[in-house]
C-alpha positions in Angstrom: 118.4 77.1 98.8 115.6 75.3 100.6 112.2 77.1 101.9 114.5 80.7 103.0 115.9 82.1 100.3 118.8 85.0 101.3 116.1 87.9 100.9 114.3 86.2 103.4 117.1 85.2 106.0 117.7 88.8 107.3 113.9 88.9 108.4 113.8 85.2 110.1 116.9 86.5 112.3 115.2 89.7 113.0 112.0 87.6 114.0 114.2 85.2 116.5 114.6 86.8 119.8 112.3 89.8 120.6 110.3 89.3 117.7 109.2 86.2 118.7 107.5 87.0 121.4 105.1 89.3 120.2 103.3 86.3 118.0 102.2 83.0 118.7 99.7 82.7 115.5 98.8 84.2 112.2 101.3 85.6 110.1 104.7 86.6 110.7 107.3 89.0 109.2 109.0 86.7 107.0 105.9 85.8 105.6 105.6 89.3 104.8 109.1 89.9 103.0 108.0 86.9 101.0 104.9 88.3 100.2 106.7 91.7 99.0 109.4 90.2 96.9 106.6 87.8 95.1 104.6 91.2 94.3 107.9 92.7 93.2 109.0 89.8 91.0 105.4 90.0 89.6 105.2 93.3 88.0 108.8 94.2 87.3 108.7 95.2 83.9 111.5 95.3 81.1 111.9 99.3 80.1 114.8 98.9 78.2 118.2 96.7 77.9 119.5 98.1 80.8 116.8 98.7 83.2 113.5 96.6 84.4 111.5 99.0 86.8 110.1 97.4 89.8 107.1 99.1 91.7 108.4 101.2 94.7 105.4 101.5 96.7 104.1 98.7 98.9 100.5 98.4 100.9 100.8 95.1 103.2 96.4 94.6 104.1 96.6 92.7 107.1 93.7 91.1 109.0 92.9 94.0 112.3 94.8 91.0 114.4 97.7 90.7 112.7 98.0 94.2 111.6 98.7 94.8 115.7 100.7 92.6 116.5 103.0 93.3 113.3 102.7 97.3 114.9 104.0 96.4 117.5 106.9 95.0 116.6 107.7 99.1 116.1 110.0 101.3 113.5 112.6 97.8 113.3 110.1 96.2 111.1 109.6 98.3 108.8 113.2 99.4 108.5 114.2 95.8 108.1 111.5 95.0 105.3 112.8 98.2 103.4 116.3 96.8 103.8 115.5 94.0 102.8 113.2 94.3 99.3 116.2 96.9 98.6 118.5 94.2 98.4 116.1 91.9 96.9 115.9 94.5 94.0 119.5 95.3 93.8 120.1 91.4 93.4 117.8 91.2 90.5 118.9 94.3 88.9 115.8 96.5 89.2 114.8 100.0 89.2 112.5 102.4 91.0 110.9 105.5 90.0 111.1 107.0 93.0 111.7 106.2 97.1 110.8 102.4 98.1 108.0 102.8 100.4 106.4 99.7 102.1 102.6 100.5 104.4 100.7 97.8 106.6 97.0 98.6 107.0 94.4 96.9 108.9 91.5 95.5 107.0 88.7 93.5 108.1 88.1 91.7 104.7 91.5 90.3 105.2 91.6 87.0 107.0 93.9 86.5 109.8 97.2 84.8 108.4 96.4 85.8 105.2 98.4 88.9 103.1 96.7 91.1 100.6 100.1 93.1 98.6 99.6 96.0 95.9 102.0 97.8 94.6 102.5 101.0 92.2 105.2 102.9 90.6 105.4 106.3 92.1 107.0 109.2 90.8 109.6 111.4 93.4 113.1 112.6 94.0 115.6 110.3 95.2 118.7 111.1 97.1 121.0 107.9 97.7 121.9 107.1 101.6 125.4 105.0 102.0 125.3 102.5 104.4 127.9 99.6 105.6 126.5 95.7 106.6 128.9 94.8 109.3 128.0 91.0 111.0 124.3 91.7 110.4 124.1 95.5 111.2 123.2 98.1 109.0 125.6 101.2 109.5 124.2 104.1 107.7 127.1 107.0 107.1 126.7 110.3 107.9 129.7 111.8 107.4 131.5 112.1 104.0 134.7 110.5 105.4 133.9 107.4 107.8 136.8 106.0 110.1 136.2 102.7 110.7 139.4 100.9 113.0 139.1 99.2 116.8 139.7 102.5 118.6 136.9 104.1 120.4 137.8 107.3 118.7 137.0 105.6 115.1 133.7 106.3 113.7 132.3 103.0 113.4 134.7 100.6 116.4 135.4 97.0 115.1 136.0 94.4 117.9 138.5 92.9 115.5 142.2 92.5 117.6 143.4 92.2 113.6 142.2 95.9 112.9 144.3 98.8 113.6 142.6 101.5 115.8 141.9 103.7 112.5 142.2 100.9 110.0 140.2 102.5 106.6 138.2 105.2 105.9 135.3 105.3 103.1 134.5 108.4 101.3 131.2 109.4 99.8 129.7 113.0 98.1 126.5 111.6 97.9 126.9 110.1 94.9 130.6 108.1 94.5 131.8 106.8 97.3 136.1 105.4 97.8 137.8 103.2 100.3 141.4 104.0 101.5 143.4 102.1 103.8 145.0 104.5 106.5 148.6 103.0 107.1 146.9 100.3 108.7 149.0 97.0 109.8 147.3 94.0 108.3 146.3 96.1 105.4 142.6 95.8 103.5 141.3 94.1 101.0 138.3 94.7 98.8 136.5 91.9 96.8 139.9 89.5 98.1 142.6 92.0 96.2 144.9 94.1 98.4 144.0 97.8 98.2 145.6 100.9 99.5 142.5 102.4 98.1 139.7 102.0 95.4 136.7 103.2 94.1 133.5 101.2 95.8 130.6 100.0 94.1 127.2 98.8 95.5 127.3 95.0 97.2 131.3 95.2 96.9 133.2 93.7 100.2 135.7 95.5 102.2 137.7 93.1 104.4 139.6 94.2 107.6 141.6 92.1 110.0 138.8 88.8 110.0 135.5 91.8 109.4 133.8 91.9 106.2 131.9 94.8 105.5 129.8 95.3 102.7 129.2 98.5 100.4 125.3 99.3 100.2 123.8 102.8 98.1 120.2 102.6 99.6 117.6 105.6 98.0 116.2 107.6 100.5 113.4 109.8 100.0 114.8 113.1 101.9 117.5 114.8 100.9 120.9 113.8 102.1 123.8 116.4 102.8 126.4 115.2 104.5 129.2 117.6 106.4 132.7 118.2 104.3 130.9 116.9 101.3 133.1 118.7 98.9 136.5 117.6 100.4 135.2 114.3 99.9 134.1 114.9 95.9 137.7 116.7 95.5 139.2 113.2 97.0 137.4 111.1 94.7 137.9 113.7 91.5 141.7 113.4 92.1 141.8 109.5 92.5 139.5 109.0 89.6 141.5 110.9 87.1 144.3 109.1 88.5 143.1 105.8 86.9 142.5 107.9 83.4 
C-alpha cells in the first residue's frame, strides 16, 4: 500500500492542517503511530488459538524538543494515537490485558527525531466504550439508544438529503450493541444487505442514504454506565432469541 499503510492514514490527516504548524523538524505524529504499531507487532505473543495478547501500555521517550512540540499538539494527539493502535490491534486480531494506555516523556538521551518505544502488559478492568466513525470522526455513544437521522433533534445529525430526519437508531448495554432502522424512507443497509435491524459487531458498516458509518467497541479504562441501559439489554434479549 506504499510508505502509509491504513493504521497510519488517520494520523497523516490529523497532522495536515493544525498539526502542521506546530513542526517544521524532528519527528512527527505519524512517525510515532508507526513507531507504536512496530513495538506492538513485536511482542504480540500467541496465548492460545484464539487469542495473541498485544502489550497495552505504551512509553513514547522523545528528545526534550520533540517531546514539546508533540505536547503541544494537546489531548487530540493522544486521543488519535489511542484510536488508532486500537484499530491497528483489532485488525490483527489482538488482545489486551487491560486498558490501552500510550505516554510521551521527555528524555535527554533521546536524540531529536529519534523514538525510543517500550511496552508492557498491564493488568486492569476493562469496560468497553461504543463509538461510530462517520467521514473521519469518531462519535463515541453515550446513550444506550443513539438516533442518528438529518434532523437536528437526532442524536448524531447527518448532512445526508438521502437520510430521513430519524433514519436508525443503535442500541448498546455495554456489552451487545443492535441497529434498527426507524421507518426510514431509503431504508439501511449493514455490510451492503438491507436490514430492518441486526445485531452489530465490531468494524461492521451501517449505510444510510450515501453515509457509511462504521461499528467500533473501543476498551476504556473507567467504568461505562450508560442511561436506560436495561431497556436497551431487554431490546437486544428479545431480538436475539428471536433469531434462536
Amino acid at each position: 500500500m506504499g510508505l502509509l499503510d491504513s493504521f497510519e492514514r488517520g494520523l497523516e490527516r490529523a497532522v495536515n492542517g493544525a498539526f502542521a504548524k506546530t513542526f517544521r523538524s524532528g519527528i512527527q505524529p505519524v512517525e510515532i503511530a508507526s513507531a507504536l504499531r512496530r513495538e506492538m507487532d513485536t511482542k504480540a505473543a500467541v496465548v492460545s488459538r484464539e487469542r495473541i495478547l498485544a502489550p497495552n501500555s505504551f512509553l513514547v521517550r522523545l528528545s526534550p524538543a520533540d517531546a514539546e512540540r508533540m505536547t503541544a499538539l494537546g489531548s487530540g494527539l493522544d486521543s488519535e494515537l489511542r484510536s488508532i493502535a486500537q484499530k491497528h490491534a483489532s485488525a490483527q486480531g489482538y488482545s489486551f490485558s487491560g486498558p490501552l494506555t500510550i505516554a510521551l516523556q521527555a528524555d535527554d538521551a533521546v536524540s531529536v527525531g529519534t523514538i525510543d518505544v517500550s511496552s508492557s502488559s498491564v493488568d486492569g478492568q476493562v469496560s468497553w466504550q461504543a463509538a461510530l466513525d462517520i467521514d473521519g470522526r469518531r462519535h463515541t455513544l453515550s446513550r444506550a439508544r443513539t438516533v442518528i437521522g438529518r434532523g437536528s433533534d437526532a442524536d448524531i445529525t447527518i448532512a445526508d438529503p438521502g437520510t430521513s430526519r430519524k433514519h436508525v437508531e443503535v442500541l448498546w448495554d455495554g456489552e451487545r450493541a443492535m441497529v434498527r432502522d426507524l421507518g426510514s424512507t431509503n431504508g439501511s443497509k449493514l455490510d451492503g444487505q438491507r436490514i430492518k435491524q441486526a445485531g452489530l459487531a465490531d468494524g461492521q458498516m451501517i449505510t444510510i442514504g450515501r453515509t457509511n458509518m462504521v461499528f467500533r467497541v473501543v476498551a476504556s479504562a473507567a467504568p461505562v454506565r450508560l442511561p436506560q441501559q436495561q431497556d436497551a439489554t431487554q431490546i437486544i434479549d428479545a431480538f436475539q432469541g428471536g433469531l434462536r
